[in-house]
C-alpha positions, 0 to 999 in steps of 0.5 A, spaced: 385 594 555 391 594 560 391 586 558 392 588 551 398 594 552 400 588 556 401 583 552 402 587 546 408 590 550 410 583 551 409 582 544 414 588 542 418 586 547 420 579 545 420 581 538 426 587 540 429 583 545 429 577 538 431 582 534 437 584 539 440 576 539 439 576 532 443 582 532 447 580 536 450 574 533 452 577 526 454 584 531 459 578 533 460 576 526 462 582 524 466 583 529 469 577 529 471 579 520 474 585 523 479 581 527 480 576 522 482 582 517 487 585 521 490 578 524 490 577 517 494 583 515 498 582 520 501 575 518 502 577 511 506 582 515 509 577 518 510 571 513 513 577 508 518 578 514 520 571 515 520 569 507 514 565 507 510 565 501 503 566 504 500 561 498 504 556 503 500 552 508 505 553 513 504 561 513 503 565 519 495 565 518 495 557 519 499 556 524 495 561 528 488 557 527 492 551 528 494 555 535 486 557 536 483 550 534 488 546 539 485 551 544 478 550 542 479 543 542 483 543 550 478 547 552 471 543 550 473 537 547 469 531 552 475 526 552 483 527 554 486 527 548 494 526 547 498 531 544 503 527 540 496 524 537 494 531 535 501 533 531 500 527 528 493 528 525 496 535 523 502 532 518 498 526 516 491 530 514 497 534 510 498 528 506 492 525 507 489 532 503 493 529 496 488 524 494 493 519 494 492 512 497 500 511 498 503 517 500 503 517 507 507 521 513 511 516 518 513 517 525 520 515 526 517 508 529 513 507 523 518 508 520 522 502 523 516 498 522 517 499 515 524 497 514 524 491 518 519 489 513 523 490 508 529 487 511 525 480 511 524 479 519 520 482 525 515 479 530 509 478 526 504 472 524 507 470 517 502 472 512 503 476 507 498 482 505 496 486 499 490 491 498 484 489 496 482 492 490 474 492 490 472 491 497 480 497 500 480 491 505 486 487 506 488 481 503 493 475 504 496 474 498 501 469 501 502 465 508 509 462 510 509 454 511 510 453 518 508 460 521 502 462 526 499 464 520 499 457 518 498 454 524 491 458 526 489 457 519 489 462 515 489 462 507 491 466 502 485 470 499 482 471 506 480 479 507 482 481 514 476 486 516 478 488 524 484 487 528 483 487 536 476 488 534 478 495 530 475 496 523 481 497 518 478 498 511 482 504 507 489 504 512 495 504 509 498 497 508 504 500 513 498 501 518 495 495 517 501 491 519 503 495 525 496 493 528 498 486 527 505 485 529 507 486 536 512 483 541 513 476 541 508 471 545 503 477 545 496 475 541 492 479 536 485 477 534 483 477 528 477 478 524 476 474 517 472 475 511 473 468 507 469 466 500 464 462 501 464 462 509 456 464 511 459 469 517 466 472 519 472 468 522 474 469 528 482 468 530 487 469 534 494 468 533 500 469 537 505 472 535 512 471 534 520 471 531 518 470 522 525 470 518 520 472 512 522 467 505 520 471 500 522 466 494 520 459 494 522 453 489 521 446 487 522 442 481 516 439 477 516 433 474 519 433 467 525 438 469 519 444 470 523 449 474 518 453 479 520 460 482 514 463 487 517 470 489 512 472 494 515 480 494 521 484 492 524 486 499 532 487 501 533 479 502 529 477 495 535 478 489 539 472 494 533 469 495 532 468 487 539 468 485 540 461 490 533 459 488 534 459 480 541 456 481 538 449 485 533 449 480 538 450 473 543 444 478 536 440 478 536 439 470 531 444 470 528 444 463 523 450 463 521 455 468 514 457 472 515 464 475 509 465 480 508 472 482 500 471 483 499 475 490 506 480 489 504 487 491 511 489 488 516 493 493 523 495 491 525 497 484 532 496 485 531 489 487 525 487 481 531 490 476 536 487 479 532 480 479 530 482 472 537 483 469 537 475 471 532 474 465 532 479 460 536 480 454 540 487 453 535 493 453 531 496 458 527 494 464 523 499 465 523 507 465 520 512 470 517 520 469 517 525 474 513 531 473 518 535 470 519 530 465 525 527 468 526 521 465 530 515 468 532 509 465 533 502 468 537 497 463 540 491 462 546 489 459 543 481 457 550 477 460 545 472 463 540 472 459 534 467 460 536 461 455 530 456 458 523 458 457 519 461 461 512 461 463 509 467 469 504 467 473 500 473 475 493 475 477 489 481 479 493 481 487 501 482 482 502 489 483 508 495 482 513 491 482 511 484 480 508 488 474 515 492 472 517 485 471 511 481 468 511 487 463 518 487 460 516 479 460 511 480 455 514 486 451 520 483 450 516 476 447 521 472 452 514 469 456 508 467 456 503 470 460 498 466 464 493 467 469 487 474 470 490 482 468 493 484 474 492 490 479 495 496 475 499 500 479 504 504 475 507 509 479 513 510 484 513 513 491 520 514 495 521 516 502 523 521 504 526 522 510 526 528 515 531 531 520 527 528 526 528 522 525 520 521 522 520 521 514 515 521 508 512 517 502 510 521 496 508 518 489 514 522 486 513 518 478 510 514 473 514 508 470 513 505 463 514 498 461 519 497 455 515 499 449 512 505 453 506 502 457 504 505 463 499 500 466 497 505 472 489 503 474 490 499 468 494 492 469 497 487 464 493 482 461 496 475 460 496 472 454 492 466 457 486 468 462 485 462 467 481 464 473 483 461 479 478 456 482 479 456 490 474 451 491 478 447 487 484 449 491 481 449 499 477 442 497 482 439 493 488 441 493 488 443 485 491 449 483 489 451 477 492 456 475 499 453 476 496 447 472 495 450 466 502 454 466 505 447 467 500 445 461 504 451 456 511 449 459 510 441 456 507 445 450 514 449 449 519 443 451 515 439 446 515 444 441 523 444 442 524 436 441 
């Protein structure tokens, strides 16, 4: 009997003392509600006194829990961890929270990073580097004769997987190349995905000084111009403008503009190049999201007289298509090779007093007759898809034969 009381004492017990933890923990609950309450009333006091909207999120409220969970972090939080890497986390989850693959929040050596880019030289491999649209992994869209790059291998289509054994799918294009460039003589390797290849590449490259030439040029038999422009940075519009001279002072009788693999870049520059071909009208116009409208125009004086073919494929993007669209809406070319990307928005940079700056997708753009091809793309008057056994194996482009193909049939047509 004693042993019954005793146990069912001890039955009682453990149920009361159960009763008290779980009692205990939303005892707590409601303390802690009650606490944030009146935290809560007091930033809205607070941010009522400092002139911020408490529908901001850099309200008091906010920056307290940020304080709280920094602490929390401090305090538990296994690894060291660096200060300025947190901050950093802060501003980019700010951007990141929008959704939008191309808006993204600089340091102000990221941002360095970037305007070097721009400006066709840095310390790197020489290839150049898009999005892939299906695999989010990047794609060379381009190698530099004579660059690393070339020297270690590399080809265009290849997917770049890891850098220095760190996975890069889904970075931003900026990330991506500040993980690759460095200081010159330094070595990144390189982990590669390449059709047709049964296992990853492996590679290495040293890195050192690339005077990046976003324009090539050459004549073909038959006085057939060709024009590559491989991006739209700073250097491209002096880089074309010689280009197309060299050409015209060759006899050229036609030309082949190659944007296949151009991820696009400034848009002054692509307008700037595009008033070298177009007639008088409009290039291209942008909307905000107050519907203010901009227009970029050209006034026809050089007006492209010889015929034109344009080569694109799924890696022209942004600019490359701003240009490739008023081609085809004007009726001044012909269009051949696979749709391209889609990418009919506009981001600017803006810069912020410490010296670090933001990118924001701040408007559409629309070709001349008013086509955004945003997730879209431009398709070619002429699909041809590109054969890169061919390619690799042969050397035979197929695509550019086929554009080489069309111009005889234009030149033969004007005989």
């Amino acid at each position: 009997m004693n042993h019954k009381k005793s146990f069912w004492g001890g039955v009682i017990t453990g149920v009361l003392a159960a009763a008290l933890i779980v009692s205990g923990v939303f005892l707590g609950q409601s303390v802690w509600n009650l606490y944030q309450s009146s935290r809560t009333q007091e930033t809205a006091a607070q941010n009522e006194e400092d002139g911020v909207s408490s529908n901001s999120v850099a309200n008091a409220q906010t920056m307290n829990k940020l304080q709280v969970l920094e602490d929390t972090i401090d305090r538990y939080y296994l690894e060291s961890v660096d200060e300025q890497t947190l901050e950093k986390g802060v501003y980019d989850g700010l951007v990141e929270a929008l959704g939008d693959p191309y808006s993204t929040y600089y340091y102000s050596e990221e941002l360095k990073e970037l305007q070097d880019k721009t400006e066709g030289i840095y310390y790197g491999r020489g290839a150049y580097v898009g999005i892939d649209a299906d695999t989010g992994l990047p794609r060379r869209t381009g190698i530099i004769e004579g660059t690393p790059a070339q020297e270690s291998g590399l080809r265009a289509g290849d997917l770049l997987y890891k850098v220095d054994g760190e996975e890069v799918q889904g970075l931003e294009l900026t990330q991506v190349v500040s993980k690759i460039k460095g200081e010159e003589g330094t070595s990144v390797h390189l982990t590669i995905i390449r059709e047709g290849a049964t296992d990853y590449l492996e590679v290495d490259v040293v890195r050192r000084k690339v005077e990046s030439p976003t324009v090539n040029q050459k004549i073909l038999d038959g006085g057939i111009g060709y024009i590559q422009i491989t991006e739209f940075d700073t250097v491209t519009l002096d880089q074309f403008t010689e280009a197309l001279a060299v050409c015209r002072g060759s006899g050229m009788k036609g030309l082949i503009l190659d944007l296949r693999g151009n991820p696009g870049g400034n848009l002054n520059t692509v307008c700037d190049i595009a008033r070298e071909i177009l007639p008088k009208g409009l290039i291209v116009y942008t909307e905000d999201k107050d519907g203010k409208r901009s227009e970029y125009t050209c006034d026809g004086t050089k007006e492209m007289k010889e015929p034109l073919v344009v080569l694109v494929d799924s890696g022209s993007a942004s600019a490359s298509e701003i240009l490739a669209g008023a081609v085809k809406d004007y009726g001044i070319g012909t269009l051949v090779g696979t749709t391209t990307f889609g990418k009919g928005i506009v981001q600017r940079i803006i810069s912020l007093s410490d010296g670090s700056a933001v990118k924001l997708t701040v408007s559409n753009y629309y070709t001349p007759n008013g086509n955004n091809i945003h997730k879209i793309g431009i398709e070619p008057d002429i699909e041809e898809k590109f054969d890169s056994e061919a390619y690799y194996n042969d050397g035979v482009d197929n695509q550019l034969n086929k554009a080489i193909e069309i111009m005889n049939e234009k030149l033969g047509s004007e005989q």
